[in-house]
py3Dmol code that shows the C-alpha trace and the ligand (Angstrom):
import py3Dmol

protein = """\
ATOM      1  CA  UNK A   1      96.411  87.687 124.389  1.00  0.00           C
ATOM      2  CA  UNK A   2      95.842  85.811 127.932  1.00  0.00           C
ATOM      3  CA  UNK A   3      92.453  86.382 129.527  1.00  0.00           C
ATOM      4  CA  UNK A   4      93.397  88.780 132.074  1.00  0.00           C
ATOM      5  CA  UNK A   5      94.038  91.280 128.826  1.00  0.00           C
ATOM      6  CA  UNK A   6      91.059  90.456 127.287  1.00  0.00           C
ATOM      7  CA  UNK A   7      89.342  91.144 130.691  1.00  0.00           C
ATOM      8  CA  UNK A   8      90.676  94.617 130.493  1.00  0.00           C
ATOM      9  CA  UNK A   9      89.771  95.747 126.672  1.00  0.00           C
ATOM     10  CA  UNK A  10      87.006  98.137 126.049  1.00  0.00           C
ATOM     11  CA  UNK A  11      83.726  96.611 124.968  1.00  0.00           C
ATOM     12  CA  UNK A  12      84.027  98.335 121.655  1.00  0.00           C
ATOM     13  CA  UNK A  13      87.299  97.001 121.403  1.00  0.00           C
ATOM     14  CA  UNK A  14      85.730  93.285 121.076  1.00  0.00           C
ATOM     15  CA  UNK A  15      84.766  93.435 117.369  1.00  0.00           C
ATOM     16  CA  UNK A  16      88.448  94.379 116.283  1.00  0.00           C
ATOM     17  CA  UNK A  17      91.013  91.419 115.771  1.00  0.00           C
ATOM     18  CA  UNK A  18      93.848  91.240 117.201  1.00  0.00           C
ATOM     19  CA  UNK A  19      97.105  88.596 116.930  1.00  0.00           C
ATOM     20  CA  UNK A  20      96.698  86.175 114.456  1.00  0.00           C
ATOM     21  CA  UNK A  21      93.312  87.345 113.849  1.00  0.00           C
ATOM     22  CA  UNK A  22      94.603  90.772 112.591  1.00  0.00           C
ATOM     23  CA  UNK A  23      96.835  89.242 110.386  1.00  0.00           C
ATOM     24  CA  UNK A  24      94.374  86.701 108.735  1.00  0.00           C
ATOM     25  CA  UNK A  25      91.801  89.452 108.272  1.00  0.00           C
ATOM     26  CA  UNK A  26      94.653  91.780 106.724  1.00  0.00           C
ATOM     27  CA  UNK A  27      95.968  88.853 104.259  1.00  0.00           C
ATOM     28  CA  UNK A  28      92.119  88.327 103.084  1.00  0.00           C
ATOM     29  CA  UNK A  29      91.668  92.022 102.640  1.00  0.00           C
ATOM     30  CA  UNK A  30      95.346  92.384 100.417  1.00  0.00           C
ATOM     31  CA  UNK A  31      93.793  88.904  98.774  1.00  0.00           C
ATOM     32  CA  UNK A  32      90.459  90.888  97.752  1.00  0.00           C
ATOM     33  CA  UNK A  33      91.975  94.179  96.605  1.00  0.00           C
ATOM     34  CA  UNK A  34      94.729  92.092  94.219  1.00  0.00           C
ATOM     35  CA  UNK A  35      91.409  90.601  92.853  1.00  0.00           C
ATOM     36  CA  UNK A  36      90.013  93.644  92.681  1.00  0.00           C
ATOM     37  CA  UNK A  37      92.553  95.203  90.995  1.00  0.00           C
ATOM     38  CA  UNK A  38      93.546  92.639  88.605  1.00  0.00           C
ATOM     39  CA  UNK A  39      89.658  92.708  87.586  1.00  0.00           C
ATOM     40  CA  UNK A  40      89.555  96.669  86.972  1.00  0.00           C
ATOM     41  CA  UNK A  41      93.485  96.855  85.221  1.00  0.00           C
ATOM     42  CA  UNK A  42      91.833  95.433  81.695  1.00  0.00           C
ATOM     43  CA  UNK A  43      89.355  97.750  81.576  1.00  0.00           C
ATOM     44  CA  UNK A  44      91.601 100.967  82.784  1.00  0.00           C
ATOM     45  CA  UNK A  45      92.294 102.734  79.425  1.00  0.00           C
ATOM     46  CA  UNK A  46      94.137 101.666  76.620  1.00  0.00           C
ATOM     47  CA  UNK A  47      98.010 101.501  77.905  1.00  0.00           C
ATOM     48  CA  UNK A  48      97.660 100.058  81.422  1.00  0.00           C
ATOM     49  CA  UNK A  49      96.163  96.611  80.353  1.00  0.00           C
ATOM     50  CA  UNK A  50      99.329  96.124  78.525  1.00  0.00           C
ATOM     51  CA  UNK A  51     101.781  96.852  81.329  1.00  0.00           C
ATOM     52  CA  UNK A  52     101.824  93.497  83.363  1.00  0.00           C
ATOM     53  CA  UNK A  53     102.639  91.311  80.141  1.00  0.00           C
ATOM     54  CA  UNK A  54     105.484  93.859  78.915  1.00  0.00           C
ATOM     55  CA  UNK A  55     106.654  94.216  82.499  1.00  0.00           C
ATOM     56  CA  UNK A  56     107.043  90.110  82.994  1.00  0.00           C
ATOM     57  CA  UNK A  57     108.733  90.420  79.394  1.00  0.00           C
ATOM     58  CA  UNK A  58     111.249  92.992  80.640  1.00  0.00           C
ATOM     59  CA  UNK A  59     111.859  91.203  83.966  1.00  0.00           C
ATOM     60  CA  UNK A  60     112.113  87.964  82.249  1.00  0.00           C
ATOM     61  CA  UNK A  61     115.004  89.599  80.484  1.00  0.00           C
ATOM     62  CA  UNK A  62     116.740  90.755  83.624  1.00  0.00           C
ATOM     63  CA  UNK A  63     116.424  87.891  85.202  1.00  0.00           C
ATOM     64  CA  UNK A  64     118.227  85.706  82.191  1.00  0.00           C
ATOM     65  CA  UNK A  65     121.156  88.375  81.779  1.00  0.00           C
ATOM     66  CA  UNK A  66     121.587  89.291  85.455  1.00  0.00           C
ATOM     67  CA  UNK A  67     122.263  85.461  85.911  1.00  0.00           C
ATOM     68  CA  UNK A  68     124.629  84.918  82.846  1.00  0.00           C
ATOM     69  CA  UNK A  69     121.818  82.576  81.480  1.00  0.00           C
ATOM     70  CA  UNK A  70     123.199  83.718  77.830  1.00  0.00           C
ATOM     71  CA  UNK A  71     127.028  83.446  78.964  1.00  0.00           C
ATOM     72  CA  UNK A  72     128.799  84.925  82.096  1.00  0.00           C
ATOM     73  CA  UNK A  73     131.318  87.702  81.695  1.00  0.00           C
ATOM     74  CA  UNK A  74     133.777  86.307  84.350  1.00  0.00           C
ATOM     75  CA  UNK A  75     133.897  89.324  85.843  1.00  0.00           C
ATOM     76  CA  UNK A  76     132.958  91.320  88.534  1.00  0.00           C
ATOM     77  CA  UNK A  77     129.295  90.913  87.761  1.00  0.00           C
ATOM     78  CA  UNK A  78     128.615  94.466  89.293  1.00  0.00           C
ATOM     79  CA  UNK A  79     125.930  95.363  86.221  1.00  0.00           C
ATOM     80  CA  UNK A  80     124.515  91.757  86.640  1.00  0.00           C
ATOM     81  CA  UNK A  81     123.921  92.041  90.579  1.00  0.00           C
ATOM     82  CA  UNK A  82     122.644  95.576  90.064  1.00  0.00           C
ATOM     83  CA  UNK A  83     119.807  93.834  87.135  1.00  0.00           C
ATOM     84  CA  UNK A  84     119.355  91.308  89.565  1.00  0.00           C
ATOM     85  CA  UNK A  85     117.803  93.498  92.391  1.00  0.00           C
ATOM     86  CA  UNK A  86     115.956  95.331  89.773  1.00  0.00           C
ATOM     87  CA  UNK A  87     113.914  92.068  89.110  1.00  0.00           C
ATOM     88  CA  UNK A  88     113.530  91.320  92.855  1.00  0.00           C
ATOM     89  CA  UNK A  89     112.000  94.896  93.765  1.00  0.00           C
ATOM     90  CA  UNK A  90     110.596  95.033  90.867  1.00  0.00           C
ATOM     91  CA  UNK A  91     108.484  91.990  91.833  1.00  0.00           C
ATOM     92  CA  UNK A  92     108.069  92.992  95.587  1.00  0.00           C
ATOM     93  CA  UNK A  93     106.967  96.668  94.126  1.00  0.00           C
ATOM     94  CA  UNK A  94     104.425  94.704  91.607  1.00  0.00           C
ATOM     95  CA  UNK A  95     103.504  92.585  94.772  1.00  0.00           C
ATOM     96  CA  UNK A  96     102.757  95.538  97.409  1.00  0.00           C
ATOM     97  CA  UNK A  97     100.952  97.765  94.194  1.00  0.00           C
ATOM     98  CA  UNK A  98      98.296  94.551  93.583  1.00  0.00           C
ATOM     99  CA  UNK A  99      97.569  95.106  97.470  1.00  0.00           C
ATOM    100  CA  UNK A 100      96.716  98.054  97.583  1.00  0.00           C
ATOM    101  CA  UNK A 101     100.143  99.330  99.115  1.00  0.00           C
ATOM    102  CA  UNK A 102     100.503 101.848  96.746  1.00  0.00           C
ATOM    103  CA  UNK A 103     102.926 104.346  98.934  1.00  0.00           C
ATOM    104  CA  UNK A 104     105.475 101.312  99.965  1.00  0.00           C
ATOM    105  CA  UNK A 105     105.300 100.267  96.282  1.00  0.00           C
ATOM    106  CA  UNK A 106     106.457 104.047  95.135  1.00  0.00           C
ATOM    107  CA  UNK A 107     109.273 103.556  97.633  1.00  0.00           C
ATOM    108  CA  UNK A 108     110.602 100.256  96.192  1.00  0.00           C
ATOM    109  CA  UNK A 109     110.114 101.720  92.808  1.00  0.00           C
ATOM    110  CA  UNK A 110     111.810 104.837  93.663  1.00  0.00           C
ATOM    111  CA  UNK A 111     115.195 102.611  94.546  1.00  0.00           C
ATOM    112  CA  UNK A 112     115.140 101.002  91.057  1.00  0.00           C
ATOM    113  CA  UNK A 113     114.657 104.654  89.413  1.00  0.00           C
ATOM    114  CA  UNK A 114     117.998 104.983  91.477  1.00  0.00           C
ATOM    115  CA  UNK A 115     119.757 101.875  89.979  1.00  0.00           C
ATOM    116  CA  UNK A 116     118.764 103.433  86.466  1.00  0.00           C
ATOM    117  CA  UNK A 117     120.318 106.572  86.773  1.00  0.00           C
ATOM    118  CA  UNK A 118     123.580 104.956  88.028  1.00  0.00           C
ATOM    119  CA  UNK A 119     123.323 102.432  85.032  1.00  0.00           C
ATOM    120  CA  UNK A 120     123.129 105.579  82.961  1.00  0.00           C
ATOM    121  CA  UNK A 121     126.606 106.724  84.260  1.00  0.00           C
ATOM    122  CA  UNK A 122     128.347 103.315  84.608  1.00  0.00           C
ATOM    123  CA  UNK A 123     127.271 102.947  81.303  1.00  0.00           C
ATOM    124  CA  UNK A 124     130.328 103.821  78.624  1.00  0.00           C
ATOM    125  CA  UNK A 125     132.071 105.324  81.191  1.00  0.00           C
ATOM    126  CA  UNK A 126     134.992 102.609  82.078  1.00  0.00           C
ATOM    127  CA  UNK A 127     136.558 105.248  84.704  1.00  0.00           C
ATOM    128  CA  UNK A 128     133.032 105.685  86.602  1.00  0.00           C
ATOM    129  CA  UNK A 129     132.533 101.776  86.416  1.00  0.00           C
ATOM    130  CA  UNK A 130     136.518 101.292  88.103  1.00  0.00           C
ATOM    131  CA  UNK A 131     135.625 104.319  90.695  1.00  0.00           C
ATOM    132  CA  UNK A 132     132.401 102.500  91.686  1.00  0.00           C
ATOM    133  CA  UNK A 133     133.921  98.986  92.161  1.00  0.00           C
ATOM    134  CA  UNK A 134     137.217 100.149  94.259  1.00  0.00           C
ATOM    135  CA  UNK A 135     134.706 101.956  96.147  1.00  0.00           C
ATOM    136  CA  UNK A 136     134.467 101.607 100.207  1.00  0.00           C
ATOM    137  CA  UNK A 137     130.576 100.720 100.866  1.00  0.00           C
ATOM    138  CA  UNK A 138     130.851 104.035 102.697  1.00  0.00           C
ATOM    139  CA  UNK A 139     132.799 105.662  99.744  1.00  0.00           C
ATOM    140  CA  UNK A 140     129.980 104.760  97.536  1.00  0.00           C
ATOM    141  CA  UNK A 141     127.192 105.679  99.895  1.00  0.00           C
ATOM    142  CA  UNK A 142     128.915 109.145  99.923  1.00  0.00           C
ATOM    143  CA  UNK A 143     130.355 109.528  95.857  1.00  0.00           C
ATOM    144  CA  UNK A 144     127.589 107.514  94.304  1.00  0.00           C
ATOM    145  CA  UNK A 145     124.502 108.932  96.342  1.00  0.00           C
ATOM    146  CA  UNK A 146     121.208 109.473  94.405  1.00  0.00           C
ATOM    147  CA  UNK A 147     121.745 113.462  94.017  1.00  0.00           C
ATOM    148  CA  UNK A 148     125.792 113.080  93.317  1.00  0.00           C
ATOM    149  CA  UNK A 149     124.590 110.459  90.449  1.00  0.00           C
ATOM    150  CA  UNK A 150     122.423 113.126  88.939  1.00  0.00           C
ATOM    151  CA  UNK A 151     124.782 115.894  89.624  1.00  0.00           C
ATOM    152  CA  UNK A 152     127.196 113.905  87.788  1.00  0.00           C
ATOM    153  CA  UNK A 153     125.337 113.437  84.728  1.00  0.00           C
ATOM    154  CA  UNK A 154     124.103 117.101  84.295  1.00  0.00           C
ATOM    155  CA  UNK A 155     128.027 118.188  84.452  1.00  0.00           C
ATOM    156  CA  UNK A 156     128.675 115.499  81.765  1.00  0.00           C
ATOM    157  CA  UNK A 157     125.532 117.541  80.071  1.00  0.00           C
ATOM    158  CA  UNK A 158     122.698 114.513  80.185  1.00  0.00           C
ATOM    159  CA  UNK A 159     119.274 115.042  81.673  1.00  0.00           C
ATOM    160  CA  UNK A 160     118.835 111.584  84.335  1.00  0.00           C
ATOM    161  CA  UNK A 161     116.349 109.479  83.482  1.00  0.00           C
ATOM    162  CA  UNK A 162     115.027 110.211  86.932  1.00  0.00           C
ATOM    163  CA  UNK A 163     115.499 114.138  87.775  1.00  0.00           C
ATOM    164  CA  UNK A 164     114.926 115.943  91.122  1.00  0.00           C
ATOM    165  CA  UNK A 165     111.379 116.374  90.715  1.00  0.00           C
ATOM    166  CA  UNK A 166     110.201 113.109  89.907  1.00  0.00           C
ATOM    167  CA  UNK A 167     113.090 111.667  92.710  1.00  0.00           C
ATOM    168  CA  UNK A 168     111.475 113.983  95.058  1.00  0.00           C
ATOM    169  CA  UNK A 169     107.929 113.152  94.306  1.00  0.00           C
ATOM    170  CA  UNK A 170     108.638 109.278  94.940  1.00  0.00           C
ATOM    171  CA  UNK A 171     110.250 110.234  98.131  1.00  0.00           C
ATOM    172  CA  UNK A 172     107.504 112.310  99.437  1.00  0.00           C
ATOM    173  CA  UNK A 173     104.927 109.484  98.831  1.00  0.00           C
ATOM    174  CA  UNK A 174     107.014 106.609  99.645  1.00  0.00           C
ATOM    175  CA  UNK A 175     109.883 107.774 101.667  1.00  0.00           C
ATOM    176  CA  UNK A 176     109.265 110.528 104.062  1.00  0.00           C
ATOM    177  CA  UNK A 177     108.096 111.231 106.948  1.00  0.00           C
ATOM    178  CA  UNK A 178     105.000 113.776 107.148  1.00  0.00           C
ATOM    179  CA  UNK A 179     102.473 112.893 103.829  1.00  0.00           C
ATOM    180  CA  UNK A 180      99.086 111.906 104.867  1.00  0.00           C
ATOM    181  CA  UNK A 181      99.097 108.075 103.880  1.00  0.00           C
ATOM    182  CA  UNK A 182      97.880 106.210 100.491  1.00  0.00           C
ATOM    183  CA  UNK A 183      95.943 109.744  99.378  1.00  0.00           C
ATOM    184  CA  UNK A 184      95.219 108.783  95.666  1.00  0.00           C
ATOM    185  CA  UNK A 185      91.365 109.720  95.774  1.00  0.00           C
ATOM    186  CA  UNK A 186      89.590 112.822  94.925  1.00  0.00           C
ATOM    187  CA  UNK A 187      89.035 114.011  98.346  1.00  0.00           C
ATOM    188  CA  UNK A 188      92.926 113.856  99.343  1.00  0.00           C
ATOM    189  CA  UNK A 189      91.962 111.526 101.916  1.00  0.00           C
ATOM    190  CA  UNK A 190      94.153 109.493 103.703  1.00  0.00           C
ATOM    191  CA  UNK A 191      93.592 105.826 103.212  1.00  0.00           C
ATOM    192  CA  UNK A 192      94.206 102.536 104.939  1.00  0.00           C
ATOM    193  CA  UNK A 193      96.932 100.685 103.115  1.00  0.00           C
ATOM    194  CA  UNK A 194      95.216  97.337 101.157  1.00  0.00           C
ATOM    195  CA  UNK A 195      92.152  99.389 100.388  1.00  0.00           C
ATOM    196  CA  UNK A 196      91.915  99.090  96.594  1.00  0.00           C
ATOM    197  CA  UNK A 197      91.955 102.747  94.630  1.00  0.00           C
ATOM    198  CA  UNK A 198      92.390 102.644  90.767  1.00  0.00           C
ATOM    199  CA  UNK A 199      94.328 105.724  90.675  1.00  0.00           C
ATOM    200  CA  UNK A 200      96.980 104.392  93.324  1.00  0.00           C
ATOM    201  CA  UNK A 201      96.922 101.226  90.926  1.00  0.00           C
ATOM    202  CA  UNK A 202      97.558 103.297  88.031  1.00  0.00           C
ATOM    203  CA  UNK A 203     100.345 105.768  89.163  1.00  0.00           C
ATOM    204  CA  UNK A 204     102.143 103.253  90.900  1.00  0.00           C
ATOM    205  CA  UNK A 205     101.959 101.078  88.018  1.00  0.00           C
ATOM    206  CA  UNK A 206     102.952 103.435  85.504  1.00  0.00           C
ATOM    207  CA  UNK A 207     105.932 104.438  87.879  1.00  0.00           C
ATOM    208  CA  UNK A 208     107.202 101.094  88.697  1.00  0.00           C
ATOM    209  CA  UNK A 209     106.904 100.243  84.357  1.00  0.00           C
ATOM    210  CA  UNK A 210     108.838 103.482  83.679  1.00  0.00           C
ATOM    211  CA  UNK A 211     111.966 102.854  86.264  1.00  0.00           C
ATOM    212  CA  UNK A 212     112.153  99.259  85.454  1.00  0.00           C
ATOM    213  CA  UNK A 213     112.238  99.752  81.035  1.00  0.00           C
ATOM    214  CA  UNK A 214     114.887 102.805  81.508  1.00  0.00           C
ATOM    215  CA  UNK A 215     116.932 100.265  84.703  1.00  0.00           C
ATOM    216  CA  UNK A 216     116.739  97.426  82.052  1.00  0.00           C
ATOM    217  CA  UNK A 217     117.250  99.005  78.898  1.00  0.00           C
ATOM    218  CA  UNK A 218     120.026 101.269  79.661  1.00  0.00           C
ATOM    219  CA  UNK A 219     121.507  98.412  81.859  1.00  0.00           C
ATOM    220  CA  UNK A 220     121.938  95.376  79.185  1.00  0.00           C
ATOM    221  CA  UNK A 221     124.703  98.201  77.093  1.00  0.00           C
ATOM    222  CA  UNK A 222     127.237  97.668  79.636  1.00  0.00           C
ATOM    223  CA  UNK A 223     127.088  94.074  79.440  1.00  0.00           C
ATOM    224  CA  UNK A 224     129.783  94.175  76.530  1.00  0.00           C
ATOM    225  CA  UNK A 225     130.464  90.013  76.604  1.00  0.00           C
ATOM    226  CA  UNK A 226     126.982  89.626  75.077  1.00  0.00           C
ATOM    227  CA  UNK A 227     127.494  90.438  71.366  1.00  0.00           C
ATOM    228  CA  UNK A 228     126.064  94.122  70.611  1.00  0.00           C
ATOM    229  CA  UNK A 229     123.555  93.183  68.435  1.00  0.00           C
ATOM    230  CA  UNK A 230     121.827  90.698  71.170  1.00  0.00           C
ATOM    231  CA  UNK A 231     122.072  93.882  72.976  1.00  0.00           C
ATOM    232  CA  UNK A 232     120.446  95.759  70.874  1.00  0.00           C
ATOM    233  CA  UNK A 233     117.876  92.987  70.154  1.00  0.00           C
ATOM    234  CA  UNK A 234     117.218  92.590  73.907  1.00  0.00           C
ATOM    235  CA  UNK A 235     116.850  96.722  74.391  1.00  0.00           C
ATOM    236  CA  UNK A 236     113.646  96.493  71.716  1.00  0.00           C
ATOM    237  CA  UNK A 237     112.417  94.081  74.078  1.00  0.00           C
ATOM    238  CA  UNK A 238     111.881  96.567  76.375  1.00  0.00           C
ATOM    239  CA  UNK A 239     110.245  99.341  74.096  1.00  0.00           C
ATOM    240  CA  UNK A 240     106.900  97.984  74.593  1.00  0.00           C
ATOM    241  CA  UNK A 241     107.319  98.230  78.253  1.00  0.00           C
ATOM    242  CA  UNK A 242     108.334 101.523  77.687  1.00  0.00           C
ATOM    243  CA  UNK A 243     105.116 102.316  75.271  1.00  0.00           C
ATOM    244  CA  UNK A 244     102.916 101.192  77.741  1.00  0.00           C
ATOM    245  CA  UNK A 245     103.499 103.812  80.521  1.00  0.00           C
ATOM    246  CA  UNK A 246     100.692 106.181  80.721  1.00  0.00           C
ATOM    247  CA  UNK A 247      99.405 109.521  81.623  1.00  0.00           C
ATOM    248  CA  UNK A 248      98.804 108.752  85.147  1.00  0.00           C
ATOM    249  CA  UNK A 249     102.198 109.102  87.240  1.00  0.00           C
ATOM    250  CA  UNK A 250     103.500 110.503  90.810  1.00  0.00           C
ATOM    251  CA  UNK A 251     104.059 113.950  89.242  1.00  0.00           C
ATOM    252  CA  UNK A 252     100.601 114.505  88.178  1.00  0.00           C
ATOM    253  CA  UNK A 253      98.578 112.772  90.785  1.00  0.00           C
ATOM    254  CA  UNK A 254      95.495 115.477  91.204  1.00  0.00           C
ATOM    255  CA  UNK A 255      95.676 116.219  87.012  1.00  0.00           C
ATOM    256  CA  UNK A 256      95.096 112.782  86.743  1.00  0.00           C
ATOM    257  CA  UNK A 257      92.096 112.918  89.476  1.00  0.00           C
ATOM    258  CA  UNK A 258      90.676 115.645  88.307  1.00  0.00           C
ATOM    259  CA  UNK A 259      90.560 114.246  85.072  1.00  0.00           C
ATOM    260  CA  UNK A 260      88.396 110.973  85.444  1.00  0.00           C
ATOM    261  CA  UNK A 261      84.833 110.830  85.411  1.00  0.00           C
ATOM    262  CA  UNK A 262      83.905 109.458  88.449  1.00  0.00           C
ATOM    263  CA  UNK A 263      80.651 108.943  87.363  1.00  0.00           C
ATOM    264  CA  UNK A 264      81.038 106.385  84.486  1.00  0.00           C
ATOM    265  CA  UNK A 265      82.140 103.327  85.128  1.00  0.00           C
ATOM    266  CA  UNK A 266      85.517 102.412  84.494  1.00  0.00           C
ATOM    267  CA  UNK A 267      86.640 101.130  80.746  1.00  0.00           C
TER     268      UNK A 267
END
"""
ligand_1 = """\
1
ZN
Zn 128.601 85.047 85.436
"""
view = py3Dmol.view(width=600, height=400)
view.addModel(protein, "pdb")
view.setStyle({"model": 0}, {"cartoon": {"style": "trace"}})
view.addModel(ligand_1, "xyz")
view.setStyle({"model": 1}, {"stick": {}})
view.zoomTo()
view.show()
């Protein structure tokens, strides 16, 4: 900002950073809340102090098979890439949830909740896997969209791991246009993003834990040059992860308000 701006900004306009500034004061305020937050997630029941170990067990995981750590299938790698971008949102949705960007995390999450149910049909399904692959990018967009993935499965008589409901809750949080912003407080009030609120830690938590155990444990089956036992092996490895999601999720936001005593302190 040259001085002929700053000339020209309201006196009460001083006090608030701008440039630089605003950035430094919003990287110490995300730094605070992830302290914050990793402070209160111990003491926040008995399931969600076990989620960040499991979860850096199950991405761990990923991360080895999606990069043929245990042997490479020389072939197209499409279940490998697909594990692969699991871990990296994964990690970027763990990231933005620490912060206090609970919305943006839920929309991250929401694409690996995605990548799960389209594991679920690639899975087994050799024709599905060959349709997928000769694909056009804009073929896929179209054939392999999030609802035609779910439609898919319910004709082939499978309830998706994700269904309409919870798709549609993630999107309305994370996604669309219109919701009043980072409203995980008893007075549905909209929120600053990086302000630290233990049920926005919790639900977007418990979401991201959910969508990455069903992405990674339905996604190491298809990998069919690791021997199937190793698969199976691996897939318990993920159970915990699995065992750890709580009560406290995007489709039950207010019930899970409603139901803490504000009063008492957390643990
Ligand atoms: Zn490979």
């Amino acid at each position: 900002m040259d001085s002929q701006d700053a000339a020209m900004r309201p006196i009460e306009d001083e006090c608030f950073p701008e440039g630089d500034q605003y950035l430094n004061a919003r990287k110490a305020l995300e730094n605070a809340t992830e302290e914050l937050a990793r402070n209160a997630l111990p003491k926040m029941g008995k399931k969600l102090p076990k989620v960040l170990e499991a979860l850096g067990d199950t991405l761990s995981i990923a991360e080895r098979v999606s990069s043929c750590w245990w042997g490479c299938s020389q072939g197209t790698h499409t279940i490998e890439y697909m594990l692969g971008s699991v871990v990296s949102t994964a990690l970027a949705s763990l990231r933005l949830l620490l912060a206090g960007f609970y919305d943006e995390s839920l929309a991250l999450t929401r694409s690996i909740a995605e990548r799960a149910n389209l594991l679920f049909l690639l899975n087994g399904r050799s024709e599905e896997l060959a349709r997928w692959e000769s694909a056009s990018a804009r073929d896929r967009r179209q054939q392999f969209s999030p609802v035609r993935v779910r439609l898919r499965l319910e004709e082939l008589g499978h309830t998706p791991p994700t269904d309409q409901d919870r798709y549609k809750a993630l999107s309305e949080r994370g996604v669309h246009p219109g919701a009043r912003p980072q409203v995980f407080n008893h007075g549905q009030r909209a929120v600053s993003a990086g302000i630290f609120q233990p049920a926005g830690l919790a639900v977007a938590l418990n979401e991201l834990a959910r969508a990455v155990a069903l992405a990674v444990g339905i996604g190491v089956f298809p990998l069919e040059h690791l021997p199937l036992d190793m698969r199976k092996g691996l897939q318990s490895r993920v159970l915990p992860l699995a065992g750890s999601v709580g009560g406290a999720t995007v489709l039950e936001v207010e019930e899970f308000l409603a139901r803490i005593d504000w009063q008492r302190p957390a643990g």
